[in-house]
C-alpha positions as CSV (number, residue, x, y, z in Angstrom):
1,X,27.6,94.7,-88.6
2,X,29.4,96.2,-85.1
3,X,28.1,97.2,-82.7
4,X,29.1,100.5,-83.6
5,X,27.8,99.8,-86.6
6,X,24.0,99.2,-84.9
7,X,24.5,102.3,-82.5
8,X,24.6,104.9,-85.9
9,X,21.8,103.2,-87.4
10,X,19.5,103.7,-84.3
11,X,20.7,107.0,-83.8
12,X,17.8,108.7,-85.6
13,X,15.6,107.6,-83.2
14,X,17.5,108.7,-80.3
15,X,17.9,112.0,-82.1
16,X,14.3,112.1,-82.6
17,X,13.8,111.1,-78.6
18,X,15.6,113.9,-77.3
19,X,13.8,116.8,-80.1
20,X,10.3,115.6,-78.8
21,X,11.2,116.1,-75.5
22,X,12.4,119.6,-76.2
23,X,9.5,120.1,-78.0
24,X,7.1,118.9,-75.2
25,X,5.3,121.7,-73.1
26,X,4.0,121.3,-69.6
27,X,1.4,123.4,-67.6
28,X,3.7,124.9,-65.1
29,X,0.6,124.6,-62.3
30,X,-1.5,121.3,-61.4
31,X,-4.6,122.9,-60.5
32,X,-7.3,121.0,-58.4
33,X,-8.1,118.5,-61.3
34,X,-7.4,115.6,-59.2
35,X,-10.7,116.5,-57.5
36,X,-13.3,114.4,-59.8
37,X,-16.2,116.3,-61.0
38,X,-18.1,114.3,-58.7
39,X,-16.5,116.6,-55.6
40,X,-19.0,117.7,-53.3
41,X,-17.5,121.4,-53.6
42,X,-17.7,121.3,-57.3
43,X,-14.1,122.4,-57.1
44,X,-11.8,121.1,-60.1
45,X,-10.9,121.3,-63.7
46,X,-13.3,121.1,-66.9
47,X,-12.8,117.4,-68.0
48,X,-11.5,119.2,-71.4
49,X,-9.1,121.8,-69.6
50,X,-5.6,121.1,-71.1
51,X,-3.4,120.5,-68.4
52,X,-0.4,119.3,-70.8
53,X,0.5,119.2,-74.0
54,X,3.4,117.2,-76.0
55,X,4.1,117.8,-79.7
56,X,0.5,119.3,-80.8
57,X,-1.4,116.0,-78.7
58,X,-3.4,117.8,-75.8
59,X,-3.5,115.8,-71.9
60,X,-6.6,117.3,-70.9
61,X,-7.6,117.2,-67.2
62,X,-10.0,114.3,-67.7
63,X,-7.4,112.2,-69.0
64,X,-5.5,112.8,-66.0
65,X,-8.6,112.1,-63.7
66,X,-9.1,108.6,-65.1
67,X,-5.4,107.6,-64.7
68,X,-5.1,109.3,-61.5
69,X,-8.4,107.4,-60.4
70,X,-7.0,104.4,-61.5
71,X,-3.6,104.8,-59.5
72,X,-6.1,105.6,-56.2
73,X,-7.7,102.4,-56.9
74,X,-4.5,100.2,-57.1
75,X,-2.7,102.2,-53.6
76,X,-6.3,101.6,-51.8
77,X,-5.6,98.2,-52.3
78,X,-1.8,97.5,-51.5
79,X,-2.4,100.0,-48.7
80,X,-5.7,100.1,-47.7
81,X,-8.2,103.1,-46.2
82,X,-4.2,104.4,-44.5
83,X,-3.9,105.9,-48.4
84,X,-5.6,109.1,-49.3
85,X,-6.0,111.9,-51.6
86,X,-3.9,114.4,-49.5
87,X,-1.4,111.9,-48.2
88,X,-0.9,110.9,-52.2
89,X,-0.4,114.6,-52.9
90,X,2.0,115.1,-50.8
91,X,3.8,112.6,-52.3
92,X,3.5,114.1,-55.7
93,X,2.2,111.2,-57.1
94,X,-0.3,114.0,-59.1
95,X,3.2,114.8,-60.2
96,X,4.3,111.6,-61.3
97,X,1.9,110.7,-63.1
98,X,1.4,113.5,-65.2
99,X,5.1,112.8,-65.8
100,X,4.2,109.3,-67.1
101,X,1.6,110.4,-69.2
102,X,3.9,112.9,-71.2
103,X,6.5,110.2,-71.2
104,X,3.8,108.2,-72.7
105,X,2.9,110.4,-75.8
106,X,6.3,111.1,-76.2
107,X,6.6,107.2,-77.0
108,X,3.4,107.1,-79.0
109,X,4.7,109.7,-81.2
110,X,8.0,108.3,-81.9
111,X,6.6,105.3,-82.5
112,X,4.1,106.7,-85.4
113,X,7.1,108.5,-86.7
114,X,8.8,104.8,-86.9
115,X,6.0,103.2,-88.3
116,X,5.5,100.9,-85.1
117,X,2.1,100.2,-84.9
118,X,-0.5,97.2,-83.1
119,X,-2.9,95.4,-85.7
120,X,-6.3,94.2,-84.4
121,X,-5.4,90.6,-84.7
122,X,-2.4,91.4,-82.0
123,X,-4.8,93.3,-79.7
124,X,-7.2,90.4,-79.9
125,X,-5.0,88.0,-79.0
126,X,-3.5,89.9,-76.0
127,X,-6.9,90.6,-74.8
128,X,-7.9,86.7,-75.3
129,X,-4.6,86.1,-73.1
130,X,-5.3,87.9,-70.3
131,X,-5.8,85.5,-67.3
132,X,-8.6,87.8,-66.2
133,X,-11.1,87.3,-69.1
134,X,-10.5,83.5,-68.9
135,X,-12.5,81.0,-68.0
136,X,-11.5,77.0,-68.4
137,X,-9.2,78.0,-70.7
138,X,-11.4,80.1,-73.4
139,X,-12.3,83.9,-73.4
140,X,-15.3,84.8,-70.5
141,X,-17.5,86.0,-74.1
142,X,-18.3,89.8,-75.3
143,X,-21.3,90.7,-72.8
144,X,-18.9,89.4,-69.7
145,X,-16.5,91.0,-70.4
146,X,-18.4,94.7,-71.3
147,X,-19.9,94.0,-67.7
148,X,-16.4,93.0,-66.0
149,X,-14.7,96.4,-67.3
150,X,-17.9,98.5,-66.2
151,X,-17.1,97.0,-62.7
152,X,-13.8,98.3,-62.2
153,X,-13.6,101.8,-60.1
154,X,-13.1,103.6,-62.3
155,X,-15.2,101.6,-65.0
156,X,-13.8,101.5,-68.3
157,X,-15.6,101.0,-71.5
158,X,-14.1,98.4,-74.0
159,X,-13.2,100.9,-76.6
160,X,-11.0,102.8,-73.5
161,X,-9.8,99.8,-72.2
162,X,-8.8,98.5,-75.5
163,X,-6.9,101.5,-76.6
164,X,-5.2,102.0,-73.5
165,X,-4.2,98.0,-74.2
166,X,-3.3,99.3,-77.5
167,X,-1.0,101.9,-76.1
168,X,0.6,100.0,-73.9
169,X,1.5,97.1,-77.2
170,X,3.1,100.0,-79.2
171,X,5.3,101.4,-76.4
172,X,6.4,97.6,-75.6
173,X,7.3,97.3,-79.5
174,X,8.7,100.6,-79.6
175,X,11.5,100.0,-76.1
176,X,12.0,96.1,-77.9
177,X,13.5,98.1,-81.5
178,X,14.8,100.4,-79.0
179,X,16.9,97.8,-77.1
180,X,17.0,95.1,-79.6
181,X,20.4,96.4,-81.0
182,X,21.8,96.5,-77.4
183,X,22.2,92.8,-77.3
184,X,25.8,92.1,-78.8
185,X,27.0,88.6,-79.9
186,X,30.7,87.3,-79.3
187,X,31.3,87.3,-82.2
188,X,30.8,90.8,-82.5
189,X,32.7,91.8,-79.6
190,X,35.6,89.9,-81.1
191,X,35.0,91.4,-84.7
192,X,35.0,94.8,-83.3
193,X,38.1,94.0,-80.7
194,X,40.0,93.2,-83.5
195,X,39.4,96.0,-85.9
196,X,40.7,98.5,-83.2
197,X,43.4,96.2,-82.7
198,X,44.1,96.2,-86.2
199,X,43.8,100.4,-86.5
200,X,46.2,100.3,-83.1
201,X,49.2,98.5,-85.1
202,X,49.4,100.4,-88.2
């Protein structure tokens, strides 16, 4: 098979890339939902308040607070106390990450369309290899690590941190099939340099 060959077999998906994005709808205002409902004015969006949605699959304001949260969390620490809500704003890193969320669902869909999915097994063994819930070499045990993901700011429960993991495993398999048909072989290269060289003299 060429290379060509590969690029019209795949091109469904890439058809089906570029139709979910048309079909995706933003909110065309970010309103104060990246104030928790934990802000001393009370100011902020219902933790159910749609603030996106792609294809049908609502991003409700909540969603965004957790992954918006979670972003704080990991700037605080590469940057320290210098890193704030308003600095971040200004950034329009509320921006980008609502942009990375859509981009997200636009992958999950595709990749239900595609029959790409994660099994259990392969969830359980990526959570058993994650250095974190290690210890000596085996996994840190169920109660340790329910009480290690209720310590991180914010604190996850397992099913949220396991089907975020989850996610995460189908878009991986998903940009893999993607990408997979990119890699071309000499031989194919030479195969398909010689048909056109062929085509060229008659």
């Amino acid at each position: 098979m060429t290379m060509l060959d590969r690029m019209r077999r795949h091109k469904n998906w890439l058809k089906w890339s570029l139709a979910f994005v048309v079909l995706t709808f933003v909110a065309f205002y970010i309103p104060d939902f990246v104030q928790t409902t934990t802000s001393p004015t009370g100011v902020g969006a219902g933790a159910r308040e749609v603030v996106a949605e792609v294809n049908g699959r609502n991003l409700t304001a909540g969603d965004f607070q957790q992954r918006y949260a979670s972003q704080m969390q990991v700037y605080r620490q590469q940057f320290g106390g210098s890193m704030n809500d308003q600095l971040l704003r200004q950034l329009g890193i509320d921006q980008q990450i609502l942009s990375q969320m859509i981009d997200e669902q636009v992958g999950l869909i595709e990749a239900e369309q595609n029959g790409i999915t994660v099994s259990d097994d392969e969830l359980a063994q990526q959570i058993f290899s994650i250095p974190a819930l290690q210890e000596n070499g085996r996994f840190i045990g169920e109660q340790r690590y329910e009480q290690l993901l209720l310590s991180q700011n914010p604190p996850m429960t397992k099913s949220q941190f396991e089907e975020s993991l989850r996610r995460s495993m189908v878009l991986d398999k998903l940009r893999a099939a993607l990408t997979d048909w990119m890699a071309v072989s000499d031989s194919d290269v030479q195969r398909e340099y010689n048909e056109r060289n062929q085509k060229v003299k008659l």
